[in-house]
C-alpha positions as CSV (number, residue, x, y, z in Angstrom):
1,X,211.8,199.7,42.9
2,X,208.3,198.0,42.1
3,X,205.4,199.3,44.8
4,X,202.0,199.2,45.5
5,X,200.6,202.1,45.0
6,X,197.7,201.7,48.2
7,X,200.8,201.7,50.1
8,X,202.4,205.0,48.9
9,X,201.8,208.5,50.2
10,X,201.7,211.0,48.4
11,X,200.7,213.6,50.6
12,X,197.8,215.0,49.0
13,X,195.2,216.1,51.5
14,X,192.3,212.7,52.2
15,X,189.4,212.5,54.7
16,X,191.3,211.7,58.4
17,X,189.1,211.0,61.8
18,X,189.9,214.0,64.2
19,X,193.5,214.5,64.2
20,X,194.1,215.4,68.1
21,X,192.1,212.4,69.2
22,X,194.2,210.0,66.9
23,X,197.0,211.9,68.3
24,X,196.1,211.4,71.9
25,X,195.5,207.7,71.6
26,X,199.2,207.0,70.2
27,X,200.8,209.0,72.4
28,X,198.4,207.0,75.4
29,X,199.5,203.8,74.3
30,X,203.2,204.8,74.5
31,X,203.1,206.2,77.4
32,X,204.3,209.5,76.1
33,X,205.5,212.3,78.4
34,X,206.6,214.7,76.0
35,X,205.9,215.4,72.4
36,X,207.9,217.7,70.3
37,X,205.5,219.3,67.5
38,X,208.2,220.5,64.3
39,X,208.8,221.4,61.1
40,X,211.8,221.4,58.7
41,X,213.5,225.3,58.1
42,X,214.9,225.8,54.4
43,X,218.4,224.5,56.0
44,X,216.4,221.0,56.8
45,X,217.1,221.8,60.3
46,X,214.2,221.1,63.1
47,X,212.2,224.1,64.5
48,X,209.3,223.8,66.6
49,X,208.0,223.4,70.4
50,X,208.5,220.7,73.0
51,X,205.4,220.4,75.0
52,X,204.1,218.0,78.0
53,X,201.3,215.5,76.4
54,X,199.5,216.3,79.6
55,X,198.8,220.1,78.3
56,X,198.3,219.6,75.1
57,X,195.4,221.3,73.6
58,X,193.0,220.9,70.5
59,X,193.2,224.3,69.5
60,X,196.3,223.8,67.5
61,X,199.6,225.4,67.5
62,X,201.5,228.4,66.3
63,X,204.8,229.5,65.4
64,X,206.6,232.5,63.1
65,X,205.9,232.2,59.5
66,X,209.6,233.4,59.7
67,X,210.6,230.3,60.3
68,X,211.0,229.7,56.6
69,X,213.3,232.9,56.3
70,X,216.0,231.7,58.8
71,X,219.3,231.5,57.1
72,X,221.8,228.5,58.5
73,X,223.2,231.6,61.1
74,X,220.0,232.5,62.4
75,X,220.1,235.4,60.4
76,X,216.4,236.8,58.4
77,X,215.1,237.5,55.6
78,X,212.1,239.6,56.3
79,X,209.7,240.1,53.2
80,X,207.8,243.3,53.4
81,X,204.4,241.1,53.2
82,X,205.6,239.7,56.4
83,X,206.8,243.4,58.8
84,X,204.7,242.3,61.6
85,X,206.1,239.0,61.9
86,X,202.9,237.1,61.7
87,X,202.2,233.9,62.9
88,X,201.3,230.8,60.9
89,X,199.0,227.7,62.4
90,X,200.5,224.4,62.1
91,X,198.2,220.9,62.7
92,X,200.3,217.5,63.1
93,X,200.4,214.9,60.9
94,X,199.8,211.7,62.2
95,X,201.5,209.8,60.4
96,X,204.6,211.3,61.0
97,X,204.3,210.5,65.0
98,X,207.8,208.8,66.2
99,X,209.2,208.2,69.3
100,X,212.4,209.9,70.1
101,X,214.4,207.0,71.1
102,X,217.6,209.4,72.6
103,X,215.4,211.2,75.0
104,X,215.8,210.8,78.7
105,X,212.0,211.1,79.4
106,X,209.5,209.2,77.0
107,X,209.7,211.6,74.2
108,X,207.8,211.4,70.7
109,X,207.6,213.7,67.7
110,X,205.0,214.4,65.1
111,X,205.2,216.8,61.8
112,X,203.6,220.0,61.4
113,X,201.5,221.2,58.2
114,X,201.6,225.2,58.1
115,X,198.4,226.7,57.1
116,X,198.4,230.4,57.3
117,X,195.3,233.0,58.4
118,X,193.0,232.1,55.9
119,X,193.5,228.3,55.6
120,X,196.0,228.0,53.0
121,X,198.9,225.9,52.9
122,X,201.9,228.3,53.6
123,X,204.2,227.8,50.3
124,X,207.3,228.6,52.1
125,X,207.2,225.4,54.1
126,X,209.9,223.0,52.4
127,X,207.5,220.0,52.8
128,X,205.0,221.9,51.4
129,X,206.9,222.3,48.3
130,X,207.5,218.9,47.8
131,X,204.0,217.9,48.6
132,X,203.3,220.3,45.6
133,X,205.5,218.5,43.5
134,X,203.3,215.4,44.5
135,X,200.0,216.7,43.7
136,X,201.0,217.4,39.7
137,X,202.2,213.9,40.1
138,X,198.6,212.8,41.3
139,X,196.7,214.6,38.7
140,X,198.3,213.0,36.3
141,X,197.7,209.6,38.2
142,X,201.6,208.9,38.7
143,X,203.3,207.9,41.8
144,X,207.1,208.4,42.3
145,X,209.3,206.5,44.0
146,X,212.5,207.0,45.5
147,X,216.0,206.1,47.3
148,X,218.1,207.8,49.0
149,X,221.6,207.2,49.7
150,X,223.4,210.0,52.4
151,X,226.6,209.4,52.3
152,X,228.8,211.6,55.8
153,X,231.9,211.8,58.2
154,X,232.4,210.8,61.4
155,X,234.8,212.7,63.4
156,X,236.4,212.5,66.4
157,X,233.7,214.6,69.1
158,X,235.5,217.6,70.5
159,X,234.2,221.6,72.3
160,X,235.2,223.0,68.4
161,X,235.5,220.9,65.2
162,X,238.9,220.3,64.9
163,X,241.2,221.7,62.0
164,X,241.6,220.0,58.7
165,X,244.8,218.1,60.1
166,X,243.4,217.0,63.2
167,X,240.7,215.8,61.1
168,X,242.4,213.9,58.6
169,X,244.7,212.4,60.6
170,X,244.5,212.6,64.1
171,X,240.5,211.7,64.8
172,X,240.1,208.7,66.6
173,X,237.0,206.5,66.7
174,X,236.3,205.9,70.6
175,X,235.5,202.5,70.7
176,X,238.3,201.3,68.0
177,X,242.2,201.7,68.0
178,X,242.2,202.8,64.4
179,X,242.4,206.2,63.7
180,X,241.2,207.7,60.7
181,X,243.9,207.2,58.0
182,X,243.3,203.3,59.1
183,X,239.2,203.9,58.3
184,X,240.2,204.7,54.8
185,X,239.4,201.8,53.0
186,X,237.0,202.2,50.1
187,X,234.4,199.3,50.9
188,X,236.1,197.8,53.4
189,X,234.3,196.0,55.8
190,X,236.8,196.1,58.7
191,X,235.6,199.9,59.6
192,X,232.2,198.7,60.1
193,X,233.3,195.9,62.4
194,X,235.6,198.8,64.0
195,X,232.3,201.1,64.6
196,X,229.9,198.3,65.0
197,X,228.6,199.4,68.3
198,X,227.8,202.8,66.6
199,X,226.2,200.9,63.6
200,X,224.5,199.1,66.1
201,X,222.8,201.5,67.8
202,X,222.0,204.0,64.7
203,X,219.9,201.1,63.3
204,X,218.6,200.5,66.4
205,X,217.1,204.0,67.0
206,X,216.5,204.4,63.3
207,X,214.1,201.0,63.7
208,X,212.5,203.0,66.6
209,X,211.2,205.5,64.3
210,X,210.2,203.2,61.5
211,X,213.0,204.8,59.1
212,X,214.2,201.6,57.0
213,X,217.9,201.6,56.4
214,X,219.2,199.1,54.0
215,X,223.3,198.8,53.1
216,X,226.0,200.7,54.5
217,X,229.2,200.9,53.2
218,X,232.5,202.4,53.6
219,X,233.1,205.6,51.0
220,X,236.0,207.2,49.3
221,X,237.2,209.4,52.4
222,X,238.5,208.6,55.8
223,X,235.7,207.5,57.6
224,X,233.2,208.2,55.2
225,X,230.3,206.5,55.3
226,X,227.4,206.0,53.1
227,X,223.6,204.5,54.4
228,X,221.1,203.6,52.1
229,X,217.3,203.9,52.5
230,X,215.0,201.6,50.9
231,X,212.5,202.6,48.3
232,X,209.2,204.1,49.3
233,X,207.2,207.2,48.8
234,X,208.7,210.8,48.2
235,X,207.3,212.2,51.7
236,X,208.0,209.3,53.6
237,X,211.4,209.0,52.3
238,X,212.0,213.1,53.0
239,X,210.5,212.7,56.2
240,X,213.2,209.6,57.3
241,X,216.3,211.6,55.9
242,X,215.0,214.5,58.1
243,X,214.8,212.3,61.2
244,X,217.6,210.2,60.2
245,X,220.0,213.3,60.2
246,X,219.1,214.2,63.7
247,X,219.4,210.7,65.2
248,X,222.9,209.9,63.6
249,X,224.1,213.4,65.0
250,X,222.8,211.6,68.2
251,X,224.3,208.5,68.3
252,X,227.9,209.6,67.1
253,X,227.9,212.3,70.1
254,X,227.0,209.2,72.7
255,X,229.6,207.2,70.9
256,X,232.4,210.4,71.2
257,X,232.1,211.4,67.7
258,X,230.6,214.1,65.8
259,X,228.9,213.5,62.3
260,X,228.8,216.0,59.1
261,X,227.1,216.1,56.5
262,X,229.3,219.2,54.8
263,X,229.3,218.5,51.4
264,X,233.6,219.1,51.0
265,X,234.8,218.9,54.6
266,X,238.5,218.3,53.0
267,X,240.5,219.8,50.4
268,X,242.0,216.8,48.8
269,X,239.1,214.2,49.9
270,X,235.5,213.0,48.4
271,X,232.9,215.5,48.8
272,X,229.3,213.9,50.7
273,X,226.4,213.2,48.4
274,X,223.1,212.4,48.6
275,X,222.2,210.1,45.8
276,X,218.1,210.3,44.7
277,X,216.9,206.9,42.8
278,X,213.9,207.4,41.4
279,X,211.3,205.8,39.2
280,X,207.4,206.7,38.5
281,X,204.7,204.0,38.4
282,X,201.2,204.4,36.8
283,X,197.6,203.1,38.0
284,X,198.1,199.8,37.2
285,X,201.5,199.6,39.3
286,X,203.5,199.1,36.0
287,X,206.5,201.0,36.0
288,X,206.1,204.2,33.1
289,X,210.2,203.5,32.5
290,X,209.4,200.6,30.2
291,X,206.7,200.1,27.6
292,X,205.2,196.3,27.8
293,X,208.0,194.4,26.1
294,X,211.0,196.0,28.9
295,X,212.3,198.4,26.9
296,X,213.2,202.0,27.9
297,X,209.9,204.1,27.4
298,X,209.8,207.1,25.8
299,X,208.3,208.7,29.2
300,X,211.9,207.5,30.5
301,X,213.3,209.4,27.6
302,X,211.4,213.0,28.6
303,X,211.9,212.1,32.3
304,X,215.7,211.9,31.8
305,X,215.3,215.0,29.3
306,X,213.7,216.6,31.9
307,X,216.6,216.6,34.4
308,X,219.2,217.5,31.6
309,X,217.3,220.5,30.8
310,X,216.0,222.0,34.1
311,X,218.2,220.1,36.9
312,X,221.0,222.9,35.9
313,X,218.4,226.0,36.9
314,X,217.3,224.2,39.9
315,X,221.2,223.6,41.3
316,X,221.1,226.1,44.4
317,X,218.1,223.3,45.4
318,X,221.4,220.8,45.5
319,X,224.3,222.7,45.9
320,X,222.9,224.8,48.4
321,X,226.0,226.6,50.2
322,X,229.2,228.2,49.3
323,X,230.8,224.9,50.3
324,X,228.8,223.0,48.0
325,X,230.0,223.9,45.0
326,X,233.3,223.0,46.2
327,X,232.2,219.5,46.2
328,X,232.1,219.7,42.2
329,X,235.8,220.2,42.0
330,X,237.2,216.5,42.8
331,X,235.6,215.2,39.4
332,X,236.6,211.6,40.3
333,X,234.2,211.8,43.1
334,X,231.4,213.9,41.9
335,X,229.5,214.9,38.7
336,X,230.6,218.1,36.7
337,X,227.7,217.8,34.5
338,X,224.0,216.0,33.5
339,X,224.9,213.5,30.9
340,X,223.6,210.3,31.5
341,X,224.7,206.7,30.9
342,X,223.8,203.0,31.7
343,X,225.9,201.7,34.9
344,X,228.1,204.6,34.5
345,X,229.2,206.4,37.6
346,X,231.1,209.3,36.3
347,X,227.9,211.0,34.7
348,X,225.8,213.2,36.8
349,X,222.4,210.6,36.0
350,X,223.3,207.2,36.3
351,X,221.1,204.5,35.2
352,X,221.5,200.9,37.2
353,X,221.1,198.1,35.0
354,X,218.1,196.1,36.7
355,X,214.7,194.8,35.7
356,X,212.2,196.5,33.6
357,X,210.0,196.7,36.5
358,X,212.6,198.5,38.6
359,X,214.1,200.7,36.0
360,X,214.9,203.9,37.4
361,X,217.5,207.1,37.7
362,X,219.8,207.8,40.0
363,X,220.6,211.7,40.3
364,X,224.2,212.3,41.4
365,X,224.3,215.7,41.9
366,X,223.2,216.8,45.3
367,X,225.2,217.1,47.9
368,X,224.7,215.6,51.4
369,X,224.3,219.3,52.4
370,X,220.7,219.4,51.0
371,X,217.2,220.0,52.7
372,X,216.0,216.4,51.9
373,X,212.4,217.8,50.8
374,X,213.8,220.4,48.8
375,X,216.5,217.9,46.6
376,X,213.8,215.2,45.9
377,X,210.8,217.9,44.6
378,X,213.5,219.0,42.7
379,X,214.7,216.5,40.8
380,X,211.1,215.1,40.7
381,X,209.7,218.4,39.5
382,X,212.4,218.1,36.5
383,X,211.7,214.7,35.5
384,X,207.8,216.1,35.7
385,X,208.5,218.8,33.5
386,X,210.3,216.5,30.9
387,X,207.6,214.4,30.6
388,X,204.4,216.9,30.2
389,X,206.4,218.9,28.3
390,X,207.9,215.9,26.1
391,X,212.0,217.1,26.5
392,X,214.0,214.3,24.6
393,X,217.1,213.5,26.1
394,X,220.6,213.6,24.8
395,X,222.1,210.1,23.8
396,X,223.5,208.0,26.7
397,X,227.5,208.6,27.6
398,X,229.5,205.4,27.1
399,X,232.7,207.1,28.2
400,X,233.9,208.5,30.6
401,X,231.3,211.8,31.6
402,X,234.4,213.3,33.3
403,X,236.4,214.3,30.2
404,X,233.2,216.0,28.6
405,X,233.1,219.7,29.8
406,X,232.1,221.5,32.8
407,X,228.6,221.8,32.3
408,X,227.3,223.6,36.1
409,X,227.1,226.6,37.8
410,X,230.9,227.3,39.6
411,X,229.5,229.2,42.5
412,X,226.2,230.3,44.2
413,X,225.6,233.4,42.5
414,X,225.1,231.6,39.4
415,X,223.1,229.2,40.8
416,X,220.8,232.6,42.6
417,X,219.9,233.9,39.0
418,X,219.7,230.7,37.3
419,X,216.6,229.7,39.5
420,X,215.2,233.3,39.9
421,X,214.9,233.2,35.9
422,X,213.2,229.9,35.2
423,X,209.6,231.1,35.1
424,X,209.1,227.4,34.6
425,X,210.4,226.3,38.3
426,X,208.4,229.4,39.7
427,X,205.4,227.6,38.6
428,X,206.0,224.1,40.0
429,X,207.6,224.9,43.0
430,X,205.6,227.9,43.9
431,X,206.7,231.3,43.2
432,X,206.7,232.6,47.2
433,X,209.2,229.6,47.6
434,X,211.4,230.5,45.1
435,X,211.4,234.2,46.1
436,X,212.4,233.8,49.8
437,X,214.7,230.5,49.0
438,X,216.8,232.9,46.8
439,X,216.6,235.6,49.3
440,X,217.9,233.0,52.2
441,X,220.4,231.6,49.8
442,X,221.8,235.0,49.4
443,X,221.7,236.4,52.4
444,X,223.6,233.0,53.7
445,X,226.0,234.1,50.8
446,X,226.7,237.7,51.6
447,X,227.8,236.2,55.4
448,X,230.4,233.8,53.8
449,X,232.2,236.6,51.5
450,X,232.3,238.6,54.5
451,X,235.0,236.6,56.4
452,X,238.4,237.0,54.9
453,X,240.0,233.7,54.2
454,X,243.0,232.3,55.0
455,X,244.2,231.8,51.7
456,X,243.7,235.2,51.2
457,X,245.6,236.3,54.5
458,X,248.7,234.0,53.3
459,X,249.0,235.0,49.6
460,X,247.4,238.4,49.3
461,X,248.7,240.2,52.5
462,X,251.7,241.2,51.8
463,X,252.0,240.1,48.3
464,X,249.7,242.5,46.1
């Protein structure tokens, strides 16, 4: 996972020329109608404004700092520092402009900063948090690098998503006779040739948007599916997940199918991950894994400690829903704790054998659910802590990780307190985050145990 670190963005704020002419000129040379200025809620879902490039004005834009208080059902959370609903400014980043390859009218998008009335960053803002992250990175001259691999379903599109058994077994990819049960074939290469026109086209629009997809494969479940993204720089890497999740939610619709990235859509299948490689390079571009002769560093040894230590407090960051903590109950197919081991799949932090240049950790524990910003300032603010704080790591796992014991948090409530008392997280992350994350979390969670199961209905009704 070597780079050059000229090439890496770590989002720290640097001199720029004068953003809305920049702005104008690329959206002039496309030949831009429309331009959809956004940001990314705590949910990782898009919120912002379409406008016409024609009226577009220098004088910014604004929208609710509430934004970052929405809960997945458009529910808020409404902090007492925040009664009048204020609003927040936003200015683009231009480095973020894409085209919008779906649209029927020349489309493009650009990213939003949020500063609030006095200037300041707004700390609620999930990229904000993970540019955060970044900066105790850069003052330590250190530049992260990461992978992600999102691993979803494709089902079969209908008005309402169908009922586990339609799902399972009677969703049909449009342009192939196979139905599901056929698409289960762990690595298979069949299913891709089956959905090669949808393949086709996701890479297609993905290359549109400069978002670099590398392997895809064929997963555990039926029609599972996992794409992997190529190494680059944190922001850039959140930034292509975010896009990447709205254009594949595109393409399956135009290809009669609907994709999810629930973290346990079935009861007896694999839960969805989103995998986070990650490795940290100094000034020199040498990789702080590996002291000069290729071993493991000792930095490798507090970065991995890191995650064991703090990676449990920071869970409701990767488990973020009831539904995600499902997920941890199919052990084959997902971590149930943060043991690590070389090449070894069934621990929570897997380390790939590779060169010393390259030597990295994969974290295994967040589900595909996650807010893409949020997951890798999280797992990159734990390996941050390990290092400064110098946490050694316990020895590697040879065996099998799954017969050691359950070592997370069962449900969300766990999770809520765990991250609310880490005074450590509060500081990294920003306390305002954590605050209003926690709140969202558990207003999101107080929704869910109002709706009465129907577990309950058929073995509680009439039976207690």
């Amino acid at each position: 996972m070597a780079a050059n670190r000229d090439e890496l963005n770590l989002g720290v704020k640097r001199p720029r020329m004068d953003l809305t002419e920049k702005m104008k000129q690329w959206l002039a040379e496309r030949d831009v109608v429309n331009l959809e200025m956004m940001v990314a809620d705590m949910a990782g879902v898009a919120r912002g404004k379409m406008q016409p490039t024609a009226q577009l004005s220098a004088k910014g834009m604004k929208l609710p700092i509430a934004i970052f208080a929405q809960t997945i059902n458009n529910d808020y959370y409404m902090p007492k520092e925040n009664v009048a609903d204020r609003d927040m400014n936003l200015q683009p980043d231009v480095d973020t402009l894409r085209l919008v390859p779906w649209a029927k009218e020349r489309t493009a998008s650009v990213l939003m900063d949020c500063y609030d009335i006095d200037g300041r960053p707004v700390e609620t803002s999930p990229r904000a948090v993970l540019k955060r992250v970044l900066e105790a990175y850069g003052e330590r001259d250190w530049t992260p690098v990461v992978a992600p691999e999102v691993e979803f379903y494709l089902i079969q599109n209908s008005e309402a998503l169908p009922g586990e058994d339609e799902f399972s077994e009677g969703a049909v990819a449009v342009e192939s006779d196979a139905n599901l049960s056929e698409l289960s074939d762990p690595y298979g290469l069949q299913s891709l040739h089956d959905l090669g026109g949808f393949f086709e086209d996701l890479s297609a629009q993905c290359r549109t948007q400069d978002i670099h997809l590398g392997a895809v494969s064929q997963e555990l479940g039926p029609a599972q599916f996992e794409v992997n993204f190529e190494h680059g720089a944190p922001l850039k890497l959140a930034d292509d997940v975010f896009h990447f999740k709205r254009t594949i939610k595109q393409v399956a619709t135009a290809h009669g199918m609907r994709a999810t990235f629930l973290a346990k859509p079935l009861t007896d299948g694999a839960g969805s991950s989103m995998h986070i490689h990650q490795s940290v390079y100094d000034a020199e571009n040498a990789n702080v894994f590996s002291d000069s002769d290729g071993e493991a560093s000792e930095l490798f040894d507090f970065y991995l400690g890191g995650l064991q230590k703090y990676m449990r407090s920071m869970l409701l960051l990767f488990a973020p829903y009831a539904n995600s903590y499902r997920r941890f109950l199919n052990y084959y197919a997902s971590p149930i704790n943060l043991e690590w081991g070389v090449d070894n799949r069934t621990a929570g932090l897997r380390v790939p054998r590779s060169d010393a240049n390259a030597r990295r950790v994969e974290n295994r524990l967040a589900g595909s659910d996650v807010n893409p910003y949020l997951a890798i300032a999280a797992s990159l603010a734990c390996g941050y802590l390990g290092m400064t704080e110098k946490v050694p790591a316990r020895p590697a796992v040879t065996e099998s990780a799954q017969e050691l014991p359950f070592a997370l948090h069962r449900h969300l409530y766990e999770a809520l307190d765990a991250l609310r008392e880490s005074s450590e997280l509060h500081e990294i992350l920003g306390a305002e985050f954590v605050t209003q994350y926690c709140a969202v979390k558990e207003l999101e969670y107080r929704d869910f145990q109002q709706h009465i199961s129907d577990w309950e209905r058929d073995n509680l009704m009439f039976s207690v």
